[in-house]
C-alpha positions as CSV (number, residue, x, y, z in Angstrom):
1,X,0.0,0.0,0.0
2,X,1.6,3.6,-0.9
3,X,2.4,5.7,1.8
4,X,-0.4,8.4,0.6
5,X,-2.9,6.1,0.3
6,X,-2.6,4.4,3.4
7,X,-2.7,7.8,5.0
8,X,-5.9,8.1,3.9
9,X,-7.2,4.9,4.2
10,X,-6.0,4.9,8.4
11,X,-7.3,9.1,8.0
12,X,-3.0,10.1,9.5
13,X,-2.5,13.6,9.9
14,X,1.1,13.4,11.5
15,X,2.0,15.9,14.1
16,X,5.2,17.0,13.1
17,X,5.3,20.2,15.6
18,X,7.5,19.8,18.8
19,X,5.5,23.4,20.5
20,X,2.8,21.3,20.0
21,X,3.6,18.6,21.0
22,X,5.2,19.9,24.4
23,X,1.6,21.6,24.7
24,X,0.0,18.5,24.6
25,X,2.0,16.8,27.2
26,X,1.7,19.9,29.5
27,X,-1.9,19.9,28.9
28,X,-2.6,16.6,29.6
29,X,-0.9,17.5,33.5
30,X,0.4,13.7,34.1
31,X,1.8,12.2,37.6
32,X,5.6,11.6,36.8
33,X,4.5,7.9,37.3
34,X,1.4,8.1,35.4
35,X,0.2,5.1,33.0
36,X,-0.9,6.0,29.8
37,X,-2.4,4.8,26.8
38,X,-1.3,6.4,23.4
39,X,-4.3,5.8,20.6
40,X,-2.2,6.0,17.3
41,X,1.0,6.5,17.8
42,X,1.9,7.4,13.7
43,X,5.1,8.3,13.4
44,X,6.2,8.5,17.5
45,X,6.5,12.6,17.7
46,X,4.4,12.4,21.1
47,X,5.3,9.1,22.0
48,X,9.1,10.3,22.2
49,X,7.6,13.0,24.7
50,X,5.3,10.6,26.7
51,X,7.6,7.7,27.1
52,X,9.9,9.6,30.3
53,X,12.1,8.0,32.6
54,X,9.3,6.9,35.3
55,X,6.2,7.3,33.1
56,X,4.2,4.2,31.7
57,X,3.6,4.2,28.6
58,X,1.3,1.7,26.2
59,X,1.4,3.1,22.6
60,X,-1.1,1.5,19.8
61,X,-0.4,1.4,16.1
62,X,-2.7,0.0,13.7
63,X,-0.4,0.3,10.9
64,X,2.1,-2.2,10.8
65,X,5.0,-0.7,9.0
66,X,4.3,2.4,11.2
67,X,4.0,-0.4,14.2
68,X,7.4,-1.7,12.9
69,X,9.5,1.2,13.1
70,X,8.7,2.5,15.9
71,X,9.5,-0.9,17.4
72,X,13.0,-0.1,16.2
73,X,13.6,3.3,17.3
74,X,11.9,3.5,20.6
75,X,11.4,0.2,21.4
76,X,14.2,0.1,24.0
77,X,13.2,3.3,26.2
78,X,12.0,2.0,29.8
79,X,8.7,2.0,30.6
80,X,7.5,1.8,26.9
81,X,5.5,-0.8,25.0
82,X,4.7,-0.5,21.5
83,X,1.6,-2.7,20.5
84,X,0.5,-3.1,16.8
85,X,-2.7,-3.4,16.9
86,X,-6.0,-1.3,17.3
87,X,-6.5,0.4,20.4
88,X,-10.4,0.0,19.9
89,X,-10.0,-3.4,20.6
90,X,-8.2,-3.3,24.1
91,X,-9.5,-4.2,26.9
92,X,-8.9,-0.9,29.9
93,X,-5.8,-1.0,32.3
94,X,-7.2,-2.4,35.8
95,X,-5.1,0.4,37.6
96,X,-5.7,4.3,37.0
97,X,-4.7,5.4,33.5
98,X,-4.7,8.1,31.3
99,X,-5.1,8.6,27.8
100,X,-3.1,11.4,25.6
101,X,-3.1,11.3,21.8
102,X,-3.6,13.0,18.3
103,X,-6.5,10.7,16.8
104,X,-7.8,10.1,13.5
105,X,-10.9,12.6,12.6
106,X,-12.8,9.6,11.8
107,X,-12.2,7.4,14.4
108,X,-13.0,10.7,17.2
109,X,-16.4,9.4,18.5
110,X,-15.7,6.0,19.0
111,X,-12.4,6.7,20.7
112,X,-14.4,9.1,23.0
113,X,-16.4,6.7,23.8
114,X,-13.7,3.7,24.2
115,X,-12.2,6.4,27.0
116,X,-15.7,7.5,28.5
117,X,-16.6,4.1,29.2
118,X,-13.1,2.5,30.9
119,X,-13.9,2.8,34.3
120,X,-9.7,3.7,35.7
121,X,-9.8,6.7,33.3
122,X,-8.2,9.4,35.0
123,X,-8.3,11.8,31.8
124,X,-8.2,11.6,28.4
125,X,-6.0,14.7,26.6
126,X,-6.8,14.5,22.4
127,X,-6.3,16.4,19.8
128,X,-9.4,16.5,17.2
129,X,-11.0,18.3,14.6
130,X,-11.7,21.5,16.1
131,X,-15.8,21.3,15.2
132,X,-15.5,18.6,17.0
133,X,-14.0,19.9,20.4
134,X,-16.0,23.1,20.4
135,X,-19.1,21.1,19.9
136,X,-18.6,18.9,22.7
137,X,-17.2,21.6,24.9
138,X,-20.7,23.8,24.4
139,X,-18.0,26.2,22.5
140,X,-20.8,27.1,20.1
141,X,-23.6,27.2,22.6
142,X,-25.0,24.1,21.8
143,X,-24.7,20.8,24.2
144,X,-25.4,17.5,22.1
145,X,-26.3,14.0,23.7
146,X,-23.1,12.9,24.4
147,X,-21.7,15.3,26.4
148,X,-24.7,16.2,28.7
149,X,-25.5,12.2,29.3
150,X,-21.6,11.9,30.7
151,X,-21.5,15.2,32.8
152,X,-22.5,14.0,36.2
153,X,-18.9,12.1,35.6
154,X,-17.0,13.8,33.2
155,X,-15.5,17.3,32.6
156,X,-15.9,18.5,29.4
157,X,-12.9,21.5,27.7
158,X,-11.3,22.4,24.9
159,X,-8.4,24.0,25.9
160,X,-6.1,25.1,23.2
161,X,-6.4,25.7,19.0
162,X,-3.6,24.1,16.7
163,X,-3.2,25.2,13.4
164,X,-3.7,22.5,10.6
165,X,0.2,23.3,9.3
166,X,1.1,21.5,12.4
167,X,0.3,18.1,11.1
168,X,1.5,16.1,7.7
169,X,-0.5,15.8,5.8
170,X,-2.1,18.9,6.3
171,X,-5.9,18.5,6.8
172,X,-8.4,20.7,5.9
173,X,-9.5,22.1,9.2
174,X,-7.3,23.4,12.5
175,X,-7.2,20.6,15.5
176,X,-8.0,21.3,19.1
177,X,-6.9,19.7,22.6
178,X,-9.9,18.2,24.3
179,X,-9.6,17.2,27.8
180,X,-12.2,15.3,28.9
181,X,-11.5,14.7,32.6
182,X,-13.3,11.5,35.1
183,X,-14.5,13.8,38.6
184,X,-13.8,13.0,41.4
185,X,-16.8,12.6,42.4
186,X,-20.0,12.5,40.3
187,X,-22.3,15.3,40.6
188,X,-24.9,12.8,41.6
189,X,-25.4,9.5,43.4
190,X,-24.1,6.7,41.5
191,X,-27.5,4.9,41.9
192,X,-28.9,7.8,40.1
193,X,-26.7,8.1,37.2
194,X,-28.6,5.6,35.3
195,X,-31.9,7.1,35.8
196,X,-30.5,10.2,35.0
197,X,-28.8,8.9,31.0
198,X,-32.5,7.5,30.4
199,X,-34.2,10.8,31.6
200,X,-31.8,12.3,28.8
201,X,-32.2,10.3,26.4
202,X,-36.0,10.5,26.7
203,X,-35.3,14.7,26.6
204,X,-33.2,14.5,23.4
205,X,-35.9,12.5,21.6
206,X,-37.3,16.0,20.5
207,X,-41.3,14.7,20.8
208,X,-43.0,18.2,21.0
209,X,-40.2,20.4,19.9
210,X,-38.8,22.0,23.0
211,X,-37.4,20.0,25.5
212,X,-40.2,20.8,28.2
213,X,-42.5,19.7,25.8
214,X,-40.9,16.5,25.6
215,X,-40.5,16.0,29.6
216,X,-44.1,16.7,29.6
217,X,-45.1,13.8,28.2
218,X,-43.5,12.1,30.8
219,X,-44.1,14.6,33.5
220,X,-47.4,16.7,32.5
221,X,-47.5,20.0,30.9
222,X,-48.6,21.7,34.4
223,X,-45.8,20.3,36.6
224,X,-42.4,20.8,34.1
225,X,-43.4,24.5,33.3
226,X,-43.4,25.1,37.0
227,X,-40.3,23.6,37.3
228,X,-38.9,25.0,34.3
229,X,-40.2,28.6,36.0
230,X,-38.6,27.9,39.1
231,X,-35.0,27.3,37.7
232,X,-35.1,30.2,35.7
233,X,-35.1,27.9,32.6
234,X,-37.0,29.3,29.5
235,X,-40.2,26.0,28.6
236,X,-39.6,27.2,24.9
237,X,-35.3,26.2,24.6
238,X,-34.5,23.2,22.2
239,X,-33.0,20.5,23.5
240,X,-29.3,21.2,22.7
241,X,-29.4,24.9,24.2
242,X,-30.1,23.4,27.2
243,X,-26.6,23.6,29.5
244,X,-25.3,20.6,31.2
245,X,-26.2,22.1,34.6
246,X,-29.2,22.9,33.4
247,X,-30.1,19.4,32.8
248,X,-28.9,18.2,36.5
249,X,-31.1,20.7,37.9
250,X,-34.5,19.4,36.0
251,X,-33.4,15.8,36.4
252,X,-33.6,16.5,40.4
253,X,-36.6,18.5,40.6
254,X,-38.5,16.2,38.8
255,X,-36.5,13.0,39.1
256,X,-34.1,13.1,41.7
């Protein structure tokens, strides 16, 4: 397969940019002893930067010449293991891990989701297409699904903009850093949290229009305008202009 192609094929954008990359790593604020998982490690800029003297480091290639030479150049450094293979398909570290990586635009979603649902993340550091990181960041003042069904548990940012000359081949958009961090503590009771993914779910459905038009058919008309009233919450917002702690509020006044 030609080098070109199989950039396209795997969607590599390489980050060639050491600023970056020492953004990144500062960024993603790591223990000196951290473990961390590298999703695509292309051609090993940020690896090089991960992979310290006391840090852990598990880096996934799916490409095997890629997979292959990085074997051979790095493949000695301490506390580094290369693994050719996709990192969709591994299983979670046990122990308390964090994830740091620049990830193919088309595999974003289902990455996030790989990270969102291992139960030791500690963080998870990416850079992505930048629609992507201000959309799920409420940049543009919009909240979709996603984000506001993980927010009792997750912090949602985007924290910095990278130009798209920063990466080989240059894509058509800039990138962002998305830091999508695991709380401390969830803003709710964990015997809540699944009652409170259904009663978002049920509100993005969009029966009705706005979202208290939709929680009325669960709720009644009378008793989520009052609600909506008390909280200061507009009955007429669509569903993705409501804010995360927006949704946390509703869900306990008439859920909690």
């Amino acid at each position: 397969m030609a080098v070109a192609h199989r950039r396209k094929t795997l969607s590599q954008n390489f980050l060639h940019d050491p600023a970056v990359v020492r953004r990144l790593v500062r960024l993603s604020a790591l223990p000196d002893e951290a473990l961390v998982v590298e999703p695509g490690a292309g051609e090993g800029a940020l690896t090089r930067s991960l992979a310290t003297a006391r840090r852990r480091v598990v880096a996934y290639e799916i490409d095997p010449r890629l997979a292959a030479r990085l074997s051979h150049s790095l493949g000695s450094r301490p506390g580094l293991r290369i693994v050719h293979g996709d990192f969709l398909r591994a299983r979670p570290p046990r122990e308390a891990f964090a994830v740091v990586g620049n990830i193919p635009y088309t595999r974003t979603t289902d990455i996030v989701r790989w990270c969102l649902a291992a139960p030791r993340l500690t963080s998870a550091t990416l850079l992505t297409q930048l629609e992507f990181a201000r959309k799920h960041s409420g940049d543009f003042g919009r909240w979709p699904l996603l984000t506001v069904r993980t927010w009792p548990e997750h912090l949602w940012r985007r924290l910095d903009r990278v130009s798209r000359r920063s990466f080989t081949p240059v894509p058509r958009s800039d990138s962002a850093v998305l830091r999508v961090e695991t709380r401390p503590q969830p803003l709710l009771q964990r015997e809540q949290l699944p009652a409170y993914r259904d009663f978002v779910e049920f509100g993005f459905t969009g029966l009705g229009g706005s979202l208290a038009a939709t929680l009325a058919r669960r709720h009644g008309r009378t008793r989520v305008r009052a609600v909506f009233r008390g909280l200061d919450v507009a009955a007429s917002l669509p569903v993705g202009l409501v804010a995360p702690a927006q949704w946390l509020s509703l869900f306990r006044e008439l859920e909690g």
